[in-house]
C-alpha positions as CSV (number, residue, x, y, z in Angstrom):
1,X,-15.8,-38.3,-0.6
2,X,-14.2,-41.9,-0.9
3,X,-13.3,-43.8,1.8
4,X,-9.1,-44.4,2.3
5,X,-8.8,-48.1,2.8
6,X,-7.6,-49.3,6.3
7,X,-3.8,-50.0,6.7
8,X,-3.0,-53.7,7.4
9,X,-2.5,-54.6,11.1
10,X,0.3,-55.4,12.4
11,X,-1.6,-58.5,13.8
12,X,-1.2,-59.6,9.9
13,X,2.4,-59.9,10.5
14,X,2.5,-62.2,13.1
15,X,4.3,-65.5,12.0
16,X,5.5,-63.8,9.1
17,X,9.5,-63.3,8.1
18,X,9.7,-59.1,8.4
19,X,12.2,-56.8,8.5
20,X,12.8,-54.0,10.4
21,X,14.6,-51.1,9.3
22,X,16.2,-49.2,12.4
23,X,17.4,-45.6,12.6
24,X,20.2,-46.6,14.1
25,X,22.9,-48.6,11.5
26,X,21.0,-52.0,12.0
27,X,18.7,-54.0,10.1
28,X,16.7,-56.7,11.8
29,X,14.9,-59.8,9.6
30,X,13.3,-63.0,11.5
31,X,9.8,-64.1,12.3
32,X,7.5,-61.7,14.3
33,X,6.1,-63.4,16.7
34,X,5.2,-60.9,19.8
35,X,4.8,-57.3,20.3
36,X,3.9,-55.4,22.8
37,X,4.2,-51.3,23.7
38,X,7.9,-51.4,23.6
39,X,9.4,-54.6,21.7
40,X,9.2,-56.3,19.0
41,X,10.4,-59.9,19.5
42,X,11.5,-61.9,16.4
43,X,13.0,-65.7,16.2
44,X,15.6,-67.0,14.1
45,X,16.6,-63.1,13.3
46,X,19.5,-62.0,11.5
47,X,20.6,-58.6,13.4
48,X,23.1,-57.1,11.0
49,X,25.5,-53.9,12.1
50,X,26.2,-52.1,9.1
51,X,29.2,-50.6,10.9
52,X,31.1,-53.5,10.2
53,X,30.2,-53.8,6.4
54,X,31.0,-51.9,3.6
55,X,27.3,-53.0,2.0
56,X,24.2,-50.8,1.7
57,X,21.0,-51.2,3.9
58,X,19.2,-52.1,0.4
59,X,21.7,-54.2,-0.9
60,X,22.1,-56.2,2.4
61,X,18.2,-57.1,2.4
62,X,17.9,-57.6,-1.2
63,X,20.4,-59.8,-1.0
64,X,19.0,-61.6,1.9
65,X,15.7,-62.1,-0.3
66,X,18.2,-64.0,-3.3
67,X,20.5,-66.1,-1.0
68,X,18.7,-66.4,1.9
69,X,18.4,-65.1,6.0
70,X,22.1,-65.2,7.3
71,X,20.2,-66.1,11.1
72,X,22.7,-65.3,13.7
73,X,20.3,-65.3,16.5
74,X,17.9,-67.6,17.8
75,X,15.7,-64.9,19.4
76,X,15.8,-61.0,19.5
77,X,13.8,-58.1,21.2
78,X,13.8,-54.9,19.1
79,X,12.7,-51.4,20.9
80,X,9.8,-50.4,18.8
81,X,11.1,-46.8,19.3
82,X,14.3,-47.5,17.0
83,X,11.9,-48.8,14.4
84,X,11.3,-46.5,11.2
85,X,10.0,-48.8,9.0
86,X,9.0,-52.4,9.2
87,X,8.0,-55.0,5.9
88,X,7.1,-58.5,4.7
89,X,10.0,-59.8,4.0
90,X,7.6,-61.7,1.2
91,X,7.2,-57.8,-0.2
92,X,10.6,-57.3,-0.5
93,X,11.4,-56.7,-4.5
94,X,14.2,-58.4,-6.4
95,X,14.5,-56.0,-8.8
C-alpha cells in the first residue's frame, strides 16, 4: 500500500501572511506568528466583518491578493475554535 504524504505543519506557517477563514462572517489575513491550544495570534491583520459589506468571502481575499492587505489592526488573537480553514496567503489563486 503507498504511503499518504504527511500534511504540512503548521510550524511551516509561522512568519508567513495566512488567512483564516472563520465560521462566523469574518475573515482574518496577517502574519502568523504564535499559536497555542486556543489562539492564533496574527500582526498587521486585516479582520474584516462581512456584515458590513455587500462583497463575497472569496471576492474579499482575492481581492486582497490583487490590491493588497487592507491592515486595520496592528495585532489580533483568533480562537482556533472559530477557525474552519486556514491558507498561505502566497496559495491564494488569482484566477
Amino acid at each position: 500500500m503507498p504511503s499518504t504524504p504527511a500534511f504540512p505543519s503548521l510550524d511551516s506557517l509561522f512568519g508567513q501572511i495566512v488567512v483564516l477563514d472563520l465560521s462566523s462572517p469574518y475573515v482574518c489575513i496577517g502574519r502568523l506568528v504564535a499559536a497555542d491550544d486556543l489562539l492564533y495570534q496574527l500582526l498587521d491583520a486585516d479582520l474584516h466583518d462581512f456584515r458590513d459589506s455587500p462583497i463575497t468571502r472569496e471576492n474579499y481575499v482575492y481581492d486582497s491578493v490583487r490590491l493588497g492587505i487592507r491592515r486595520n489592526r496592528k495585532q489580533v488573537l483568533v480562537r482556533r475554535s472559530e477557525v474552519v480553514a486556514i491558507t498561505r496567503f502566497a496559495d491564494i489563486s488569482e484566477t
